[in-house]
Backbone as JSON, one array per atom type, in Angstrom:
{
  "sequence": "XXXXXXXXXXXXXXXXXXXXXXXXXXXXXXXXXXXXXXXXXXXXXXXXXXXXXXXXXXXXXXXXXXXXXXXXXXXXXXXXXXXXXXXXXXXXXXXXXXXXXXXXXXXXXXXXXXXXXXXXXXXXXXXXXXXXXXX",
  "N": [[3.26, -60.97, -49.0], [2.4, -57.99, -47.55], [-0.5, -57.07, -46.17], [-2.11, -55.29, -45.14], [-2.53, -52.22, -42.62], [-2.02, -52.62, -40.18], [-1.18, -55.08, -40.63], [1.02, -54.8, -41.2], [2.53, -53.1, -39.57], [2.44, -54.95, -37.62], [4.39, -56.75, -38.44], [6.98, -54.79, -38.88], [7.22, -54.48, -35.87], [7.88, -57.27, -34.75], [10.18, -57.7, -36.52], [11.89, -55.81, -35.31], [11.88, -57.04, -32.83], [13.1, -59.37, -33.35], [15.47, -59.03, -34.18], [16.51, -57.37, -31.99], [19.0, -56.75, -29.3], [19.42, -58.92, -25.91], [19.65, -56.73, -24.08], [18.0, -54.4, -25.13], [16.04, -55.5, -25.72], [15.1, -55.91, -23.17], [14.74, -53.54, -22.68], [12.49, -52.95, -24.52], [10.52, -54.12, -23.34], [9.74, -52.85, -20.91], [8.63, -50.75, -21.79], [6.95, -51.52, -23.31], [5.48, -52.51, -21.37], [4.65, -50.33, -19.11], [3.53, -48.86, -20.85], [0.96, -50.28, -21.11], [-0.09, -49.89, -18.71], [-0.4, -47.26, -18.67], [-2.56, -46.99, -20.4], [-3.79, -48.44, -18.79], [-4.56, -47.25, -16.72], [-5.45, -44.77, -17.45], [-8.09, -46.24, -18.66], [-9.11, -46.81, -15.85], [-9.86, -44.34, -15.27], [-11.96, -43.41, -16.72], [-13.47, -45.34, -15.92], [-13.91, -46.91, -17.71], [-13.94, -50.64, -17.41], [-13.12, -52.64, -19.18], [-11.01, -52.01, -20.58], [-9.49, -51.28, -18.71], [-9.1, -53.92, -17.73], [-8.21, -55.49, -19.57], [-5.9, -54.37, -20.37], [-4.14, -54.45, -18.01], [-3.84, -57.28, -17.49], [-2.18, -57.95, -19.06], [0.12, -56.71, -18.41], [0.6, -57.9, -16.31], [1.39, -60.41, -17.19], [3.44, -59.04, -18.7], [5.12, -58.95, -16.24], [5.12, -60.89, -14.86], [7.03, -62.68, -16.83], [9.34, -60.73, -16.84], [10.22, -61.81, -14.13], [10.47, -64.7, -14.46], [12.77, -64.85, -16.15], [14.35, -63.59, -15.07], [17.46, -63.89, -13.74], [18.85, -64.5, -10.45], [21.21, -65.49, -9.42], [22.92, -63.7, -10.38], [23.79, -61.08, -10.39], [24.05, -59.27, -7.56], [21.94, -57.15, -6.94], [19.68, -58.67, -7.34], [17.85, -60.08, -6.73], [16.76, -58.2, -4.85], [15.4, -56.83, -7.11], [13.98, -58.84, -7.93], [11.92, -58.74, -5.7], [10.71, -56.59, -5.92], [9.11, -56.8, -8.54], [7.62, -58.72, -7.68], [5.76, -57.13, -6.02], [4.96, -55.62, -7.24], [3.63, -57.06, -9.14], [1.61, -58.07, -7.59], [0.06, -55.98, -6.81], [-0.89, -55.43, -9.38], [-2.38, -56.85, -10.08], [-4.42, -56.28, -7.91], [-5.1, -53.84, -8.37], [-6.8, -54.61, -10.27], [-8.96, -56.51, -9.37], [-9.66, -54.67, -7.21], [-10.14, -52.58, -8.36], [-9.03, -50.18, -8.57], [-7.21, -47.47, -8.37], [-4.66, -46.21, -7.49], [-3.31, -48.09, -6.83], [-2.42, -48.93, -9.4], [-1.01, -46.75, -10.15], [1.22, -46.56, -8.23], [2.35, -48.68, -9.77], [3.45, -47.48, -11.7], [4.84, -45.72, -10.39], [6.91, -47.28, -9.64], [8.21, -48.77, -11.45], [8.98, -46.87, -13.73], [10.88, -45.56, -12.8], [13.21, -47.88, -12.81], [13.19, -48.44, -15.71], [14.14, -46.18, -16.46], [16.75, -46.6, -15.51], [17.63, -49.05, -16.71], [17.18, -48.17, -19.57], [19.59, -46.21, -19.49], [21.58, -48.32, -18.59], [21.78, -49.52, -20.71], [22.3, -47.77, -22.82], [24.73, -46.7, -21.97], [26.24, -49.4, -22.33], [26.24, -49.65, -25.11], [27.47, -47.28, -26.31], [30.37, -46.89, -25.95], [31.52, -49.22, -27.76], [30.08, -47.9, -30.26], [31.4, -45.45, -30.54], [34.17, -47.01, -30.46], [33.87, -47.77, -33.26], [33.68, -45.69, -34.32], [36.42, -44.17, -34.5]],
  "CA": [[2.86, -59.61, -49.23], [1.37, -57.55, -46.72], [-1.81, -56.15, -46.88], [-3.07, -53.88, -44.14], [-0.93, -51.52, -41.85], [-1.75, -53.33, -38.87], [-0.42, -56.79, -40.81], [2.79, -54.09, -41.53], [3.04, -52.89, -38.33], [3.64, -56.75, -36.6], [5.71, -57.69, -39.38], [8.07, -54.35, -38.28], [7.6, -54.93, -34.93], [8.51, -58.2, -34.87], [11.58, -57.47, -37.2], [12.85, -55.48, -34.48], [12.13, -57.59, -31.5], [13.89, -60.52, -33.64], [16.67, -58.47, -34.19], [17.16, -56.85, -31.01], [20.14, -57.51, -28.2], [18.99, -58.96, -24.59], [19.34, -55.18, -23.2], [17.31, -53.27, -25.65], [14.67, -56.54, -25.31], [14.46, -55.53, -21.97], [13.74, -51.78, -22.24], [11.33, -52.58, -24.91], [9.35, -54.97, -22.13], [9.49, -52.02, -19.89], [8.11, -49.67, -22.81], [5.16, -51.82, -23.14], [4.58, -52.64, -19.65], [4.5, -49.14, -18.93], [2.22, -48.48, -21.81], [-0.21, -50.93, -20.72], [-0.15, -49.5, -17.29], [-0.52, -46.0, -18.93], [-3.54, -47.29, -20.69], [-5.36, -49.24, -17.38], [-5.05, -46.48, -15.45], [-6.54, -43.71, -18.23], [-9.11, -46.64, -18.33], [-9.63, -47.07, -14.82], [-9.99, -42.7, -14.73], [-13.01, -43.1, -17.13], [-14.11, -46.19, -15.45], [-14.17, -48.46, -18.46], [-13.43, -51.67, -17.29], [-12.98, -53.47, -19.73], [-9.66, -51.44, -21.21], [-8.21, -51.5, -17.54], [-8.83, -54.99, -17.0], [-7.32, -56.09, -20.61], [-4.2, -53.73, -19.76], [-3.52, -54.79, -16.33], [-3.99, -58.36, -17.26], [-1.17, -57.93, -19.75], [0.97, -55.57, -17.77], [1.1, -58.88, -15.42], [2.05, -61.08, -18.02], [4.97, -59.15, -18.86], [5.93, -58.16, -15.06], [5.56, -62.51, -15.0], [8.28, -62.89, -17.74], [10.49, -60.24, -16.21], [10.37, -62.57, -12.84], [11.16, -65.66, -14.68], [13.78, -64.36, -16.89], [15.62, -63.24, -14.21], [18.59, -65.18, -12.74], [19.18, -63.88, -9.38], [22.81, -66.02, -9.51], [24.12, -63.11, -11.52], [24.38, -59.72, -9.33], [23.77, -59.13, -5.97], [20.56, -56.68, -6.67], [18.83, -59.5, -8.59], [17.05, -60.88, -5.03], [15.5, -57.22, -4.5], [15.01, -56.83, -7.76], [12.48, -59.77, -8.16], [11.39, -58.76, -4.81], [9.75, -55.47, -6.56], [8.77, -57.47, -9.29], [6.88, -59.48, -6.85], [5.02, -56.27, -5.35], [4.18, -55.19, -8.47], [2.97, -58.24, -9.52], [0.49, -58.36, -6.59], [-0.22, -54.57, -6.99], [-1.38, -54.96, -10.89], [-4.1, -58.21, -9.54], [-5.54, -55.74, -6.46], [-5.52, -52.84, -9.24], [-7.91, -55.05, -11.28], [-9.8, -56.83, -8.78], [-10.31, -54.1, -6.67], [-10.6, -51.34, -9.56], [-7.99, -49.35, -7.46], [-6.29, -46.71, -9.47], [-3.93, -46.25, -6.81], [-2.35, -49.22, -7.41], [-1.89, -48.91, -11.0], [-0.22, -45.76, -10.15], [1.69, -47.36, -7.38], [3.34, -49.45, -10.12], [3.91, -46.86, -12.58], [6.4, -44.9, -10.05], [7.99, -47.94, -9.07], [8.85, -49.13, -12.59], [9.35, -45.93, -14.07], [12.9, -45.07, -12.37], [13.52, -49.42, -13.56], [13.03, -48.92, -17.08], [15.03, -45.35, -16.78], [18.13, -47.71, -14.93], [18.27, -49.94, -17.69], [17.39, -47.38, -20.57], [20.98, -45.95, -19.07], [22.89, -48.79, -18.64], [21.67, -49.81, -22.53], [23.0, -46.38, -23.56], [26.29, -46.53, -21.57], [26.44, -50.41, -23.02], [26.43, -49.33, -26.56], [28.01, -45.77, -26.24], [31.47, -47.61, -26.41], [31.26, -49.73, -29.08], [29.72, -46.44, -31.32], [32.76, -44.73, -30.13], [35.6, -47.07, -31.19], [33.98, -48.38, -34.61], [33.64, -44.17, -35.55], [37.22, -44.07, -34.47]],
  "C": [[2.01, -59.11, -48.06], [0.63, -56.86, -46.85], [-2.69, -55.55, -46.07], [-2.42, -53.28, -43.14], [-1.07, -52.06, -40.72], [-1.02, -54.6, -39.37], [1.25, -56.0, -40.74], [3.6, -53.6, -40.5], [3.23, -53.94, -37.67], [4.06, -56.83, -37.27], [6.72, -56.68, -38.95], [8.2, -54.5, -36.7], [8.23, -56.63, -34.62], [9.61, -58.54, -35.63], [12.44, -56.57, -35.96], [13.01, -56.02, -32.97], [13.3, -58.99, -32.15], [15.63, -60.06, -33.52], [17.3, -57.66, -32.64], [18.05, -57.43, -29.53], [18.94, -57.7, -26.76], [18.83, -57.37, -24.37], [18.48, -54.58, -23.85], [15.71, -54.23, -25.49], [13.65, -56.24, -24.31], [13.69, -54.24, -21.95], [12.6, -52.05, -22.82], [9.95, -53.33, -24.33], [8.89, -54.04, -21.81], [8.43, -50.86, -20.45], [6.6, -50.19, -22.77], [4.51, -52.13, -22.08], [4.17, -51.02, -18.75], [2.87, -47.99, -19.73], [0.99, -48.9, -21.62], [-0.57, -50.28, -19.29], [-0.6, -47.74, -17.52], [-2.3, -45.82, -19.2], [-4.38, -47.85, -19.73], [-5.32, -48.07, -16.59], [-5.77, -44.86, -16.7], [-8.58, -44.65, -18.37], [-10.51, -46.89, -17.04], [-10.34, -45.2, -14.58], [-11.18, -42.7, -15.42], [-13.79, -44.5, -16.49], [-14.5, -47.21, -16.47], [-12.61, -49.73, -17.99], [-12.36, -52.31, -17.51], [-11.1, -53.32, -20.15], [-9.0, -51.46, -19.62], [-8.04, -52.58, -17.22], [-7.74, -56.22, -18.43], [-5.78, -55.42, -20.61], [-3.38, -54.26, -18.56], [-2.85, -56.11, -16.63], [-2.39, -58.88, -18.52], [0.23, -57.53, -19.33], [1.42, -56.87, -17.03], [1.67, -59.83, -16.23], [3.29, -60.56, -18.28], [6.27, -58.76, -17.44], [6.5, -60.23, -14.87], [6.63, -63.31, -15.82], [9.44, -62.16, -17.11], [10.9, -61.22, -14.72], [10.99, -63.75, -13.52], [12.06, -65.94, -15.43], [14.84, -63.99, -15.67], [16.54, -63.86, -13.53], [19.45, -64.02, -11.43], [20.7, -64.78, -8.86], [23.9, -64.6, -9.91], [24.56, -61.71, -10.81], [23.54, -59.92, -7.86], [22.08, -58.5, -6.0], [19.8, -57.33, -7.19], [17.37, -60.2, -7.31], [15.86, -59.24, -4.86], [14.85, -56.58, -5.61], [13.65, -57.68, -8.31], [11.77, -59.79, -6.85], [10.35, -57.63, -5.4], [8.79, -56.38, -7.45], [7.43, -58.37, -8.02], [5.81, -58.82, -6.46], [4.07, -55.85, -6.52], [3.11, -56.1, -8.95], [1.44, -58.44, -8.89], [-0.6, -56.85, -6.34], [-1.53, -54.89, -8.17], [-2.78, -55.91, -10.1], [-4.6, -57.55, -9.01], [-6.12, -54.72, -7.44], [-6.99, -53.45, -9.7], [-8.99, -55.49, -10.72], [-10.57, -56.11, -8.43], [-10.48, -52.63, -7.22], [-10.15, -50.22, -9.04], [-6.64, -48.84, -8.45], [-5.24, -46.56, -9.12], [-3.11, -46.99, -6.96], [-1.63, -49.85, -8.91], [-1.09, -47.7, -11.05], [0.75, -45.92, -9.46], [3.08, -47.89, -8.52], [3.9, -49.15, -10.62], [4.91, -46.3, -11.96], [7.22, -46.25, -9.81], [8.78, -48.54, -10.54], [9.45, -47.85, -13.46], [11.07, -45.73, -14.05], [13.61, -46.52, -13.4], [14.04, -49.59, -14.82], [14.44, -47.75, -17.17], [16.48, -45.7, -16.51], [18.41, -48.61, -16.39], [18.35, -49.57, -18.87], [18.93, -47.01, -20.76], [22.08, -46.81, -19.53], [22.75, -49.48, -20.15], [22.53, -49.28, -23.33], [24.44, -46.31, -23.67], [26.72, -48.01, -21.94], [27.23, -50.21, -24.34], [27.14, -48.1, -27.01], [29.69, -46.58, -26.82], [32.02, -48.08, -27.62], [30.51, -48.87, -30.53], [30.72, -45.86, -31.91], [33.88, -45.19, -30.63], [35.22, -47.29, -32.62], [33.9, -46.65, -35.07], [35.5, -43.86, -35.59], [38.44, -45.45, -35.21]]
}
């Protein structure tokens, strides 16, 4: 039984990360790495710390999963793909260290377009398969 809306809210989030395909997995990385990055840099604009350095420090954790998830065997852009990944990576640490908003903004355009690329090819994934089971 659950018994407080935060216990209800992880039990649906975690019903839909269990359930969800590799591709939509991914966007919803990008969703929260984005979010966290939304959040360190509103933190870093009022100068609390603490909320930019617990965002950032998360934001790298999941930029660190997208790097080792990735199999650069499988397409050609997979090499400059974890080459961003890489920048970013080293971006979010200077953000935090050096309390450099710039660089939390830095990461936000470069992931931004990323998430909107794979939002796409999610869309145009599943668009198909919509399409013949209505038909």
């Amino acid at each position: 039984m659950i018994t407080s809306p935060v216990a209800a809210r992880r039990a649906i989030t975690e019903a839909a990360v269990l359930s969800a395909s590799p591709g939509r997995l991914l966007v919803m990385l990008y969703d929260r790495l984005l979010l966290d990055l939304a959040r360190a840099e509103q933190g870093q604009q009022r100068a609390d710390w603490e909320t930019a350095r617990v965002n950032l420090l998360h934001a790298q954790a999941i930029v660190a999963e997208l790097q080792s998830s990735l199999d650069v065997t499988k397409w050609d852009g997979a090499k400059d793909l974890l080459a961003i990944y890489g920048y970013v990576s080293q971006a979010l640490i200077s953000a935090n260290i050096d309390r450099d908003i710039e660089r939390t903004r830095e990461s936000i355009r470069l992931l931004e377009p990323l998430r909107e690329a794979w939002t796409q090819a999610l869309e145009q994934s599943v668009a198909p398969v919509a399409v013949a089971r209505v038909g």
